[in-house]
MARROVEX-980993 format. One record per residue: residue in one letter; x, y, z of N, C-alpha, C, O in turn. Coordinates in steps of 0.001 Angstrom, whole numbers, plus 500000, padded with zeros to 6 digits. Example, Ala and Ser with C-alpha at 12.3 -4.5 7.8 and 13.67 -1.06 7.14 Angstrom:
# residues 2
A513190494310507800512300495500507800513200496700507800514236496681508465/S512850497750507080513670498940507140512900500030507870513409501138508039/
This chain:
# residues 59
X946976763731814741947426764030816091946218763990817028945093764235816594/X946381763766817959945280763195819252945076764616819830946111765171820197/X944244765106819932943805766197820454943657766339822080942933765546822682/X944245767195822652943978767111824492942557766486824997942501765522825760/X941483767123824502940278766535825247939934764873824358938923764352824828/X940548764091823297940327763273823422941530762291824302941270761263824927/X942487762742824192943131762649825186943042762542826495943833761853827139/X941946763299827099941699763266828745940900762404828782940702762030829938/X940196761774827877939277760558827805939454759384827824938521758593827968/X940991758936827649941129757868827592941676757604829062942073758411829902/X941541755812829119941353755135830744942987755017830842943790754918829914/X943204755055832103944629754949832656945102753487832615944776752483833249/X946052753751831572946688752068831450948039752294831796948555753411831804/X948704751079832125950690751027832733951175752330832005951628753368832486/X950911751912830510951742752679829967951775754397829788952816754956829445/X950835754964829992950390756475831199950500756941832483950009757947832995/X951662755534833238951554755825834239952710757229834533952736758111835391/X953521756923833444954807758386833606954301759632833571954754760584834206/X953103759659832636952340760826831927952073761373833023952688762375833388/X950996760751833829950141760810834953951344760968836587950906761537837587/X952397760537836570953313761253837440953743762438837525954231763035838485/X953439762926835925953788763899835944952994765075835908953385766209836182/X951783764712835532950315765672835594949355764680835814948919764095834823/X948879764335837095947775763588837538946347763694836970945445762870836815/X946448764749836768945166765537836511944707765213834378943633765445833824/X945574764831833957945757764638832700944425763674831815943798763981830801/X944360762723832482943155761728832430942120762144833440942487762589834527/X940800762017833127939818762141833759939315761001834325938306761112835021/X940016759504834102939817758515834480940773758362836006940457757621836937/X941716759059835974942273759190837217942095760168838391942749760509839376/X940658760524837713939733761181838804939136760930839359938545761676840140/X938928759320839200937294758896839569937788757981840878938927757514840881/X936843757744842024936908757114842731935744756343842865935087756610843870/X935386755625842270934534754485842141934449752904842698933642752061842306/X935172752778843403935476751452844452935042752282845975935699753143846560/X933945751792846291933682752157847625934552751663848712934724752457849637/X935109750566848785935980749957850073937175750476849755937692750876850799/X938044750715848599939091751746848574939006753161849063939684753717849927/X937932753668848254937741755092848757937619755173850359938169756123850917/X936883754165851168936894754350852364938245754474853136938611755333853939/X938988753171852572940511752884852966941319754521852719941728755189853668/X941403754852851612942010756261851508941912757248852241942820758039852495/X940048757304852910940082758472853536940580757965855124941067758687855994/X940371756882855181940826756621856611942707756975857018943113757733857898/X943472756223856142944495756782855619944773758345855982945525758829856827/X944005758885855158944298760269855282944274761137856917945042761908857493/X942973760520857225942909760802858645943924760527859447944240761253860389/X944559759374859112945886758922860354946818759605860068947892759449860650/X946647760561859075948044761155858447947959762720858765948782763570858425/X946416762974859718946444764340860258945412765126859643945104766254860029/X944653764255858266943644765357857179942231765505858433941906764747859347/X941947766140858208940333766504859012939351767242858121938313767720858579/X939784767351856502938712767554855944938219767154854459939182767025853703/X937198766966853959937058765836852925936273767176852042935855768225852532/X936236766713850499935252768028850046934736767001848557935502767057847596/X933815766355848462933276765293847931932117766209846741931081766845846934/X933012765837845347932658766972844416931389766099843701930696766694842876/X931127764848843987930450764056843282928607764524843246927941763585843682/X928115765213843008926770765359843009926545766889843350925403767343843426/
């Protein structure tokens, strides 16, 4: 049996995508924001949608 923390290790493929609808937080690979021109796009996004604050856990 696959144990939770090797479990949170593995990368988000199609077939996790139900998993991950249902607990986002499940994979640690669906934590990462590592595409700089997306991440920008998102937060801009967010802004048009009313957010005014960002809290950037990376470092």
């Amino acid at each position: 049996e696959i144990t939770l923390r090797k479990q949170s290790e593995q990368k988000v493929t199609i077939e996790k995508l139900g998993a991950l609808s249902r607990n986002p937080y499940a994979l640690r690979d669906n934590l990462v924001m590592d595409d700089e021109e997306f991440s920008e796009q998102e937060l801009m996004n967010f802004k048009k949608a009313g957010g005014d604050a960002y809290v950037n856990h990376n470092k």
